[in-house]
C-alpha positions in Angstrom: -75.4 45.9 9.7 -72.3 44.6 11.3 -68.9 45.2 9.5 -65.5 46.0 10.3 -64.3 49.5 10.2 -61.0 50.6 10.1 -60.7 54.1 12.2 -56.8 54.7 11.7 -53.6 53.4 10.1 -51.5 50.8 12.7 -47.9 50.9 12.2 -47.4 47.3 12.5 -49.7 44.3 12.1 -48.8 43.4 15.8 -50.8 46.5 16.6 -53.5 46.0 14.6 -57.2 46.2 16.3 -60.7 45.9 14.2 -63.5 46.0 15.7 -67.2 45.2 14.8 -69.2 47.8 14.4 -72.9 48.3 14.1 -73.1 50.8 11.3 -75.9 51.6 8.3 -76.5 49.6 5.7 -75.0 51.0 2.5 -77.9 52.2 -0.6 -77.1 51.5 -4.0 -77.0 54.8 -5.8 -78.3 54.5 -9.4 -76.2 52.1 -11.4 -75.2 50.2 -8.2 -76.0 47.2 -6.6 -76.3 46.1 -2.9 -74.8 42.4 -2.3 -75.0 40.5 0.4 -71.9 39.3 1.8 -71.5 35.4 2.4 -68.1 35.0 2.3 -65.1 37.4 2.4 -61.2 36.8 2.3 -58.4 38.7 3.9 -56.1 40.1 0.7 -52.9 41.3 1.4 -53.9 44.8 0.2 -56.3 44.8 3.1 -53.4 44.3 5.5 -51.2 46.9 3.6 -54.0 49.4 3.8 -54.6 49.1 7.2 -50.9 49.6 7.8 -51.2 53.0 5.1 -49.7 52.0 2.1 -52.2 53.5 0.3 -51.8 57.2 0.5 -55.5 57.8 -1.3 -57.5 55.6 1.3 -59.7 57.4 3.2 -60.8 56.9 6.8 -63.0 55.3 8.0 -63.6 52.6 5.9 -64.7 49.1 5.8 -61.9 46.4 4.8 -62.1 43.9 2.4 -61.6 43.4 -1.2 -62.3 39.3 -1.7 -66.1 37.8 -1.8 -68.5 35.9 -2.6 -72.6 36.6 -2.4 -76.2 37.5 -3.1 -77.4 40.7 -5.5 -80.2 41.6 -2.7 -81.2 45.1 -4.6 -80.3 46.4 -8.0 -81.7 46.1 -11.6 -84.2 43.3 -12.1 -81.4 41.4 -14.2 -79.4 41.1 -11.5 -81.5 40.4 -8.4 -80.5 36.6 -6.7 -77.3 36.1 -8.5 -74.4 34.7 -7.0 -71.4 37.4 -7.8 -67.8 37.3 -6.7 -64.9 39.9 -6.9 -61.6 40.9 -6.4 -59.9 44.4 -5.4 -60.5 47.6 -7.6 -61.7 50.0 -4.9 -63.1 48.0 -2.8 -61.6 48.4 0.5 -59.1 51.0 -0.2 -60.9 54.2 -2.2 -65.0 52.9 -0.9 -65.8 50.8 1.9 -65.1 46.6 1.4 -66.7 43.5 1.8 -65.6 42.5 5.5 -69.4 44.1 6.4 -72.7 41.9 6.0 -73.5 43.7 2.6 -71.3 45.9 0.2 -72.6 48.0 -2.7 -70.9 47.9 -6.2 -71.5 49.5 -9.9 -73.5 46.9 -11.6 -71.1 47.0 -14.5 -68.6 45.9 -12.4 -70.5 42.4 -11.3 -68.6 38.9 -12.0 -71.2 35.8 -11.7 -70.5 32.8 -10.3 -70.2 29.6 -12.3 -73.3 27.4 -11.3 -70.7 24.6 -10.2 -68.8 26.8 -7.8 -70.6 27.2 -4.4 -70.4 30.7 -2.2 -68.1 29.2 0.0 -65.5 27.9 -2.9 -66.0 30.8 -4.7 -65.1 33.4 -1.7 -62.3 30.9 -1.1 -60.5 31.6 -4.2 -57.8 33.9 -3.9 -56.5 36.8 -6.5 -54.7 35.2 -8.5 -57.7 32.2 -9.7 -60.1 35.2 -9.9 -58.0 36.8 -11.8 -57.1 33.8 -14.6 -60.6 32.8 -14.4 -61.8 36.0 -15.7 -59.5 36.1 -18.2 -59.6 32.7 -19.6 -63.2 31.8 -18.9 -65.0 35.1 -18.8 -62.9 36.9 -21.1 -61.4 34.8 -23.6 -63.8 31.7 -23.6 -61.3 29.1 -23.8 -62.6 25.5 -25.3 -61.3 22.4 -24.9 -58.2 21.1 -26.9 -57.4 24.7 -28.0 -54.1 26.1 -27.3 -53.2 28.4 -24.9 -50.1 30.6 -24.0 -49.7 31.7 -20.3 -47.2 34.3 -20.0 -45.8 33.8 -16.5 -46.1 30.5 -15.8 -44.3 30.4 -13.0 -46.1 33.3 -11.0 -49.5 33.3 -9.2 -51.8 34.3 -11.7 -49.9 31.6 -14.5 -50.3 28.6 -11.7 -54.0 29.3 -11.8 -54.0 30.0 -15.2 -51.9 26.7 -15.9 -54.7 24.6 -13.3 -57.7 26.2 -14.9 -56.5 25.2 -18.7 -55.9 21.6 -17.1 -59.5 21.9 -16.0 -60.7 23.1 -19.3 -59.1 20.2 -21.4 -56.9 22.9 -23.0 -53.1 22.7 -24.2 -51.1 25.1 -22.4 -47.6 26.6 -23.1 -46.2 28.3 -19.8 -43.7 31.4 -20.7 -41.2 31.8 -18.0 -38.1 34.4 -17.6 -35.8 31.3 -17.0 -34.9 28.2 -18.0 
């Protein structure tokens, strides 16, 4: 398969080289999955580690921690759906998603909603993944319920704020400041 593969740290982003590679396909160990890739985002994390901020990453490894794509090999309850995710190891501690396919604990799969294409869904960044999860996946928000964002003002509230809009909910934002 084709990925990038980080060899070494850079000391600045001016510096920075990645290269494609032609390297083996990953296998799912027992429990895993193997995706492929459609669509994959540049975090910052993935910058940062390629500059070594993260002490624990090994080398070499494959980038990337944002995606969107296809369970290609797994359990049969999985196999053909559209899954998305956002960093954990993915990048940093095991090889990412900037590669044509990626391997992943099954327990750790998000789906896709059926409105929300590959493309849009690899689009989102962190901090929608993040509120979608909690809101949607998590805490199963309905329409004209009310709904307390602590943090309004940051990333992960914004989203938070657009998705209860979206949801027909009544949000309260929570800010440090007036």
């Amino acid at each position: 398969m084709k990925a990038l593969v980080l060899n070494t740290h850079f000391s600045s982003l001016e510096e920075l080289d990645l290269q494609v590679s032609e390297v083996p396909t990953p296998t799912p160990q027992k429990g895993d999955c193997l995706i492929e890739v459609h669509v994959s985002g540049v975090n910052p994390s993935d910058a940062l580690g390629a500059l070594g901020y993260f002490s624990h990453a090994h080398l070499p490894r494959i980038p990337g921690r944002d995606f969107a794509g296809v369970v290609i090999k797994g359990s049969p309850d999985v196999i053909g759906k559209k899954v998305w995710g956002t960093g954990g190891a993915a990048g940093i501690d095991t090889n990412g998603c900037h590669a044509e396919y990626l391997t992943l604990p099954e327990s750790s799969l998000s789906e896709i909603p059926n409105n929300l294409s590959l493309e849009k869904a690899g689009a989102q960044t962190l901090p929608y993944t993040t509120a979608y999860y909690s809101l949607v996946s998590r805490a199963q928000i309905k329409p004209n319920e009310e709904v307390l964002v602590i943090g309004g003002l940051g990333q992960v509230g914004r989203a938070a704020l657009s998705i209860c809009q979206w949801k027909h909910c009544r949000p309260t934002a929570l800010v440090r400041t007036q």
